[in-house]
PATI-638048 format. One record per residue (C-alpha): x, y, z. Coordinates in steps of 0.001 Angstrom, whole numbers, plus 500000, padded with zeros to 6 digits. Layout:
# residues N
LUMDREN | X | Y | Z
...
***
This chain:
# residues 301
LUMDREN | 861446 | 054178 | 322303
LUMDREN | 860907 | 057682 | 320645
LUMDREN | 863550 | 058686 | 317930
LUMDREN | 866298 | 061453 | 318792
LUMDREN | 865606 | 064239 | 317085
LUMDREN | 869336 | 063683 | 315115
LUMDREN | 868534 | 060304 | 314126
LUMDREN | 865064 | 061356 | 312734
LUMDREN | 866654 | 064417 | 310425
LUMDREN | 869494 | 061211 | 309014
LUMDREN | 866612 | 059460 | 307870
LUMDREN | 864873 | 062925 | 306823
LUMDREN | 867620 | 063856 | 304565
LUMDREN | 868328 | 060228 | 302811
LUMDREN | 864225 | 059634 | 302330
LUMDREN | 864572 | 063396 | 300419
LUMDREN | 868054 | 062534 | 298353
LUMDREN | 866678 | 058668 | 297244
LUMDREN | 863571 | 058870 | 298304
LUMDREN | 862356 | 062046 | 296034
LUMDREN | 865267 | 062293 | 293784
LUMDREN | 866376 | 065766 | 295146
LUMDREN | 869925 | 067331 | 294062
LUMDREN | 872527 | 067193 | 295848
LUMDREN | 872798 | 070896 | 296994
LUMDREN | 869314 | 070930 | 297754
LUMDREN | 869739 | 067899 | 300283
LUMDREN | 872484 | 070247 | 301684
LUMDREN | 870609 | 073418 | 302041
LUMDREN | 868177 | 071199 | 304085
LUMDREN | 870998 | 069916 | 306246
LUMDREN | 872280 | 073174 | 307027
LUMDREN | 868764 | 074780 | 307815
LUMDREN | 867666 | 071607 | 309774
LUMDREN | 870717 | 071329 | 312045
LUMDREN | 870591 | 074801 | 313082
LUMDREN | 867136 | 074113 | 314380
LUMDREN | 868154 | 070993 | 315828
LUMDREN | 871333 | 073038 | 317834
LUMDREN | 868490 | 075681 | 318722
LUMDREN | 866277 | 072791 | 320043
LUMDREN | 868848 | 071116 | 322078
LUMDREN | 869864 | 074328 | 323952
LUMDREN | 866074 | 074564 | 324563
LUMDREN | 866362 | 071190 | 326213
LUMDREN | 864062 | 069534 | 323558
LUMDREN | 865763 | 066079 | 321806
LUMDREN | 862263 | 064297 | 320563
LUMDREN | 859806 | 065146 | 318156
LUMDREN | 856927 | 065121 | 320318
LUMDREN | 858366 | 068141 | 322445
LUMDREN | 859043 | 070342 | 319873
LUMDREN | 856071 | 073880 | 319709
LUMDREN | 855041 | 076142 | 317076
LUMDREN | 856882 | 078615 | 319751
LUMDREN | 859983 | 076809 | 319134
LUMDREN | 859335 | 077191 | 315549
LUMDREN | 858875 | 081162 | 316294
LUMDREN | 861663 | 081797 | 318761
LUMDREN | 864074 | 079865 | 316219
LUMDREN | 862631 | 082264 | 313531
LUMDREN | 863582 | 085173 | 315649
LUMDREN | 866840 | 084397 | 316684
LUMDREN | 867890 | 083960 | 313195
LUMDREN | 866589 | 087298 | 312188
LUMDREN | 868505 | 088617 | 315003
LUMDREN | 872203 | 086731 | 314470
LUMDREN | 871366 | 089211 | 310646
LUMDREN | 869955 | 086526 | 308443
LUMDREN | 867669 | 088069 | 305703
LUMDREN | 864298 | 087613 | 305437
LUMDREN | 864596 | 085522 | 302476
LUMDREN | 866811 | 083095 | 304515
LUMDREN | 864585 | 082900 | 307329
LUMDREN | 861318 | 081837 | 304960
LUMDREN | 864135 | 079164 | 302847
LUMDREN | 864265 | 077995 | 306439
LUMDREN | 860559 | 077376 | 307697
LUMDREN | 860462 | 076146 | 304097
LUMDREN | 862628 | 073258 | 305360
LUMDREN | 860879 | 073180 | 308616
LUMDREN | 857533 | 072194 | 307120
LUMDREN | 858796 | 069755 | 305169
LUMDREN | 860482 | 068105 | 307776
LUMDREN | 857815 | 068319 | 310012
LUMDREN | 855128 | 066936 | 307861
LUMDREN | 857758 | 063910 | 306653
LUMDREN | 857591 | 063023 | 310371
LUMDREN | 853493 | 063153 | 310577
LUMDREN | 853593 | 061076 | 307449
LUMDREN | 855721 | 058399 | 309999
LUMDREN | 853266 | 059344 | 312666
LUMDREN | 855911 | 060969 | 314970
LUMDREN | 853957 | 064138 | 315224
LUMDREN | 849891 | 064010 | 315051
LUMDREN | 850457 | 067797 | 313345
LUMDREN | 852807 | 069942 | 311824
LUMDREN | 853907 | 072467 | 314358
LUMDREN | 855324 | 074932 | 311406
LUMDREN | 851391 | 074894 | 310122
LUMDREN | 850381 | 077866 | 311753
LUMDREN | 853651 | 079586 | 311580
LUMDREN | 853696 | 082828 | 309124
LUMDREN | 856324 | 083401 | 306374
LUMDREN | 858380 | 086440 | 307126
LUMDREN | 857253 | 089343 | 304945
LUMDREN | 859882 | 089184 | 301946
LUMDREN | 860369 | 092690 | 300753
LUMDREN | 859006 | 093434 | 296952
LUMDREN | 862124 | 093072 | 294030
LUMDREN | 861745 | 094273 | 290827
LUMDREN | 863945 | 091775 | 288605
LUMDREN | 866411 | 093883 | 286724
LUMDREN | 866063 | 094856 | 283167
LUMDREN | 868466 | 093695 | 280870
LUMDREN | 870221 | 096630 | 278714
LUMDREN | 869163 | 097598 | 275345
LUMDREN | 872668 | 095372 | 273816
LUMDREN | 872152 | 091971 | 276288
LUMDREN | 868455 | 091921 | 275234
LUMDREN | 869131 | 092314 | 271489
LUMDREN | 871880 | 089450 | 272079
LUMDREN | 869651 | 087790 | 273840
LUMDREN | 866944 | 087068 | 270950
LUMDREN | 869143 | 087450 | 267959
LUMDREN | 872465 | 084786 | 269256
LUMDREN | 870788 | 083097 | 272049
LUMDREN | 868616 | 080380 | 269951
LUMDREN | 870785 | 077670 | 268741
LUMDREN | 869713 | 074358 | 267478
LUMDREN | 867003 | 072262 | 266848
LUMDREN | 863975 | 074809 | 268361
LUMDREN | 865852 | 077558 | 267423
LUMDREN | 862810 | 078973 | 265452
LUMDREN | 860514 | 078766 | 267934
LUMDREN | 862758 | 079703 | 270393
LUMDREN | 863638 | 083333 | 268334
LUMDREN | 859566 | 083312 | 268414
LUMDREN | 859065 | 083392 | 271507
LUMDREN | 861755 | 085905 | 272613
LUMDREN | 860814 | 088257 | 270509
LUMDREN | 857581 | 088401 | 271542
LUMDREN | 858255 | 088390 | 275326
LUMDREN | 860637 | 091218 | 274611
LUMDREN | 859187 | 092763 | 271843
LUMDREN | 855424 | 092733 | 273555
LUMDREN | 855659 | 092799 | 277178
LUMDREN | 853546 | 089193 | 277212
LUMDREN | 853355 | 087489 | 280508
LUMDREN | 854583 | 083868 | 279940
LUMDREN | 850896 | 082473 | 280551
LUMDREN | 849403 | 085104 | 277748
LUMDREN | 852213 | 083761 | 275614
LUMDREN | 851425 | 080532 | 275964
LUMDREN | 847815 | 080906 | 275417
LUMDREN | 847931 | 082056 | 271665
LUMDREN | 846766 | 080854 | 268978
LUMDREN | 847229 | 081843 | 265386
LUMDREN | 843963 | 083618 | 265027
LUMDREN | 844839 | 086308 | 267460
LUMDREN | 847964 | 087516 | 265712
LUMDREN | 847736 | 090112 | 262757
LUMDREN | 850590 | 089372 | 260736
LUMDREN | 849846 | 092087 | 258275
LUMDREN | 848654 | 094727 | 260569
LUMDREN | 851677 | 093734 | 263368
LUMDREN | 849055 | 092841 | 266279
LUMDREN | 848045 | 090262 | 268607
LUMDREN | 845321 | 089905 | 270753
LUMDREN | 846254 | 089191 | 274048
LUMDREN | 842969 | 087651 | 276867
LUMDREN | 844899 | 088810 | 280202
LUMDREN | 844399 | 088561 | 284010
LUMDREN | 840364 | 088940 | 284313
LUMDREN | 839810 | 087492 | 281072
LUMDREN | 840431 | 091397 | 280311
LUMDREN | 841265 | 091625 | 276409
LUMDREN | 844003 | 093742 | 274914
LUMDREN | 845487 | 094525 | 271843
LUMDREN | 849608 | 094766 | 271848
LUMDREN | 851613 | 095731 | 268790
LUMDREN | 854076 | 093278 | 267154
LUMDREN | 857349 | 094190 | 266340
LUMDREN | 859141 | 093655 | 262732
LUMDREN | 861600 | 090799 | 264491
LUMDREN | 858614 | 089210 | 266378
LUMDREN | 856534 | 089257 | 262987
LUMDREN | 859434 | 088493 | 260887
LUMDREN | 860370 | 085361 | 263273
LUMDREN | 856385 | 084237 | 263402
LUMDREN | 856268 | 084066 | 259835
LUMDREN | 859069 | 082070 | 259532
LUMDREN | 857510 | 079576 | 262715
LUMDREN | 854522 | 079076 | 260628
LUMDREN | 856791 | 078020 | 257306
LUMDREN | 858270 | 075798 | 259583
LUMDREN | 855381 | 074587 | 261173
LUMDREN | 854110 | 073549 | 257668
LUMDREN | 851005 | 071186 | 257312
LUMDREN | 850490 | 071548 | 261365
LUMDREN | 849702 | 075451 | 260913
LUMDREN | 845514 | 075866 | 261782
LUMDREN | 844187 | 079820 | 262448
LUMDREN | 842340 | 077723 | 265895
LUMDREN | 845578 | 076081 | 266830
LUMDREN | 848088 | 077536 | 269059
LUMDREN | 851680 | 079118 | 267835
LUMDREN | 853609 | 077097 | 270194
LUMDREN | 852565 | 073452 | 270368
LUMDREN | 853494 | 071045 | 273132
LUMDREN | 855865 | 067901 | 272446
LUMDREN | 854560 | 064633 | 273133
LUMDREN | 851031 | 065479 | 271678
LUMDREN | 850598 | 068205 | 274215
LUMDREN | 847743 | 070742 | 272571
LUMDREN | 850253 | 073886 | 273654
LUMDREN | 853598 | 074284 | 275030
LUMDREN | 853721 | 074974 | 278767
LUMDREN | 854407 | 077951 | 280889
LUMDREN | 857489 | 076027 | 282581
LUMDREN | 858721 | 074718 | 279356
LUMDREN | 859098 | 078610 | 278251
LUMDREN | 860621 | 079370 | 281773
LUMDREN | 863505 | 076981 | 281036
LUMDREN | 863895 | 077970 | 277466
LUMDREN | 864432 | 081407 | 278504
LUMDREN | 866310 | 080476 | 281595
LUMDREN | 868750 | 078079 | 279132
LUMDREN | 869148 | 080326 | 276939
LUMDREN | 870308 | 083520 | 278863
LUMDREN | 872554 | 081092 | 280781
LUMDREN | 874581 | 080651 | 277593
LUMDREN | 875313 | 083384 | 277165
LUMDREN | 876416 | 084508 | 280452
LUMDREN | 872905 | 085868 | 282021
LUMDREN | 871749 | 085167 | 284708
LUMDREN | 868317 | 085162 | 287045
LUMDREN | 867124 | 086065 | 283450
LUMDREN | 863737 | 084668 | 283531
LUMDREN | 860350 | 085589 | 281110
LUMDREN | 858931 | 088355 | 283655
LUMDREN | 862700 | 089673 | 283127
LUMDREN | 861633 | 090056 | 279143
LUMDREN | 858575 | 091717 | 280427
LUMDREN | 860269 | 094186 | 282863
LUMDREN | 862985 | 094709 | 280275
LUMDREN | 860495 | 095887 | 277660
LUMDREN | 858649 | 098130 | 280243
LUMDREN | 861852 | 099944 | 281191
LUMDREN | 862953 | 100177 | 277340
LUMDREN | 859315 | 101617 | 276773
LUMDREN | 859621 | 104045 | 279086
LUMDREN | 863208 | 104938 | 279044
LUMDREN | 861990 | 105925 | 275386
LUMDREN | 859745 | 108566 | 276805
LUMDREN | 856421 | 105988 | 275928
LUMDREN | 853764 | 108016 | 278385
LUMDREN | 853269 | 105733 | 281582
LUMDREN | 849283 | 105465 | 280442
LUMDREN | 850264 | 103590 | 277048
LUMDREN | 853049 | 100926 | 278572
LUMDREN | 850063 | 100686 | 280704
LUMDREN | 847887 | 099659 | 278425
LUMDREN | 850229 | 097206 | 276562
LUMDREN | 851336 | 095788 | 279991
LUMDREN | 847975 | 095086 | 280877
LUMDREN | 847650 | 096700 | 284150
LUMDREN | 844749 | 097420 | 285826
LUMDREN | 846006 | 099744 | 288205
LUMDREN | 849029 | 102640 | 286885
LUMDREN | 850545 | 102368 | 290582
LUMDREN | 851493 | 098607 | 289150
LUMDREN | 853129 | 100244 | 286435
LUMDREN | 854859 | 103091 | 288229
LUMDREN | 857041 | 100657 | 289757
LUMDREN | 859308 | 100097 | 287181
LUMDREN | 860360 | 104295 | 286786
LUMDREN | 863230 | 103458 | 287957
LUMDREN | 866090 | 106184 | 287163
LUMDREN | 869256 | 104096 | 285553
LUMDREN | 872634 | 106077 | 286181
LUMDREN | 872962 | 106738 | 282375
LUMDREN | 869661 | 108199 | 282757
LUMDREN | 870843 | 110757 | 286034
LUMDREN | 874232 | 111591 | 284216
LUMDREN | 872445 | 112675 | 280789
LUMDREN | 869899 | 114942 | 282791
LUMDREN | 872879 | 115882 | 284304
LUMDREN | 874578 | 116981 | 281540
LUMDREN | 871334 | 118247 | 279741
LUMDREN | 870398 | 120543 | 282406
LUMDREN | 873098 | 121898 | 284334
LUMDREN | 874928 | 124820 | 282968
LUMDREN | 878511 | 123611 | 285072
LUMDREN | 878191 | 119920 | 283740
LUMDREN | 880159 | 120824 | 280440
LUMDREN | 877495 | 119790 | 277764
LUMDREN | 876083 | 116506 | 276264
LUMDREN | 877395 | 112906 | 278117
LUMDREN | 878687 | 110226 | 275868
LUMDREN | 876950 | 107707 | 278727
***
């Protein structure tokens, strides 16, 4: 006898909270998302697996797009679709997943915001506490100091940074080569790193080592350093492309010509880098004040 569809999402959910370890809100999300589909299944007349279309999958789509959900929301739920679905292939319920073929809903384009010119100098100077504090000061400064992606940052070793001279040579996207200036904290923070690093400092080895005899420190290790960090002190969504957006929108907010933060962004294309002109409201009021002869002088903003 073929499993209701409620009995199969029970077993779904516990196989995902003991089964694969998953958190507790995560389990819930699922719940939430699933039994919607389940309620939009049942008023289609469908109960088993077997029954259920990658139509059903589509019209269920729809109607949530249409009750106002975002578009975010509706690809967090087809998300949870395939998983379910291909949890009941693995128990041979369905011979294929009938989300497969179903397209994610085009998720409009967010810049991450930049963090102001105070919350990013908090940021690397109180943020690092403890043990990896060091490396941890290292890191940010260079993410915010440079413009690094996470992966270039990760990638360096100790011959491509100029302590002297304040440079590092960064291999980007297309094995394309760049050279990006290095800021007094950055250099000043390095230079301590490499004190600390001691007898384990080598020109071919890299500036951030892994733990557990790793040869380098990983990109998702530096994600939830940064993450960590900026929760502490009360930031968050503060990620390292947030260090690298920052220090584009402190670049140009500085009047840096769009070619150059180019350049040290590593963009191939300047319509990549256009996108983060963004006018800040302290920006519009001190035109404002600048320009128009009724907006009584300079702005304090």
């Amino acid at each position: 006898m073929e499993l209701l569809l409620s009995s199969v999402l029970d077993a779904f959910l516990h196989h995902m909270e003991y089964g694969l370890g998953r958190g507790h809100h995560t389990v819930v999300s699922y719940s939430v998302d699933l039994g919607q589909f389940l309620e939009f299944l049942e008023q289609e007349g469908v109960l088993t697996p077997r029954h259920i279309t990658s139509g059903h999958v589509r019209s269920f789509l729809r109607e949530m797009l249409g009750f106002g959900y975002a578009k975010t929301s509706a690809a967090r739920k087809l998300s949870a679709l395939r998983s379910f679905f291909e949890y009941m292939c693995e128990q041979h319920m369905l011979s294929q997943n009938p989300a497969a073929s179903v397209r994610t809903p085009k998720l409009p384009k967010h810049l991450p915001l930049a963090l102001s010119g105070e919350d990013a100098r908090r940021l690397v100077e109180e943020g690092p506490r403890g043990e990896g504090a060091c490396r941890d000061r290292a890191i940010l400064e260079i993410l915010y100091g440079s413009g690094l992606r996470v992966a270039e940052l990760v990638s360096l070793d100790w011959e491509h940074v100029d302590l002297e001279e304040r440079w590092i040579r960064v291999l980007g996207k297309g094995n394309k080569e760049r050279y990006v200036p290095l800021s007094i904290p950055a250099q000043e923070a390095l230079e301590t790193w490499k004190v600390l690093l001691g007898k384990k400092f080598a020109l071919e080895a890299p500036i951030f080592p892994g733990s557990r005899g790793a040869s380098r420190i990983t990109v998702r290790t530096v994600h939830r350093i940064v993450t960590n960090i900026a929760r502490e002190l009360g930031f968050y969504n503060v990620t390292p492309h947030t260090l690298r957006h920052t220090f584009a929108t402190h670049m140009l907010e500085g009047n840096a010509p769009l070619r150059v933060v180019q350049e040290l962004l590593g963009h191939e294309n300047l319509g990549t880098t256009q996108k983060y002109l963004q006018i800040t409201p302290g920006q519009m009021v001190r035109s404002y004040c600048a320009a128009h002869p009724r907006a009584g002088g300079e702005s304090d903003v």
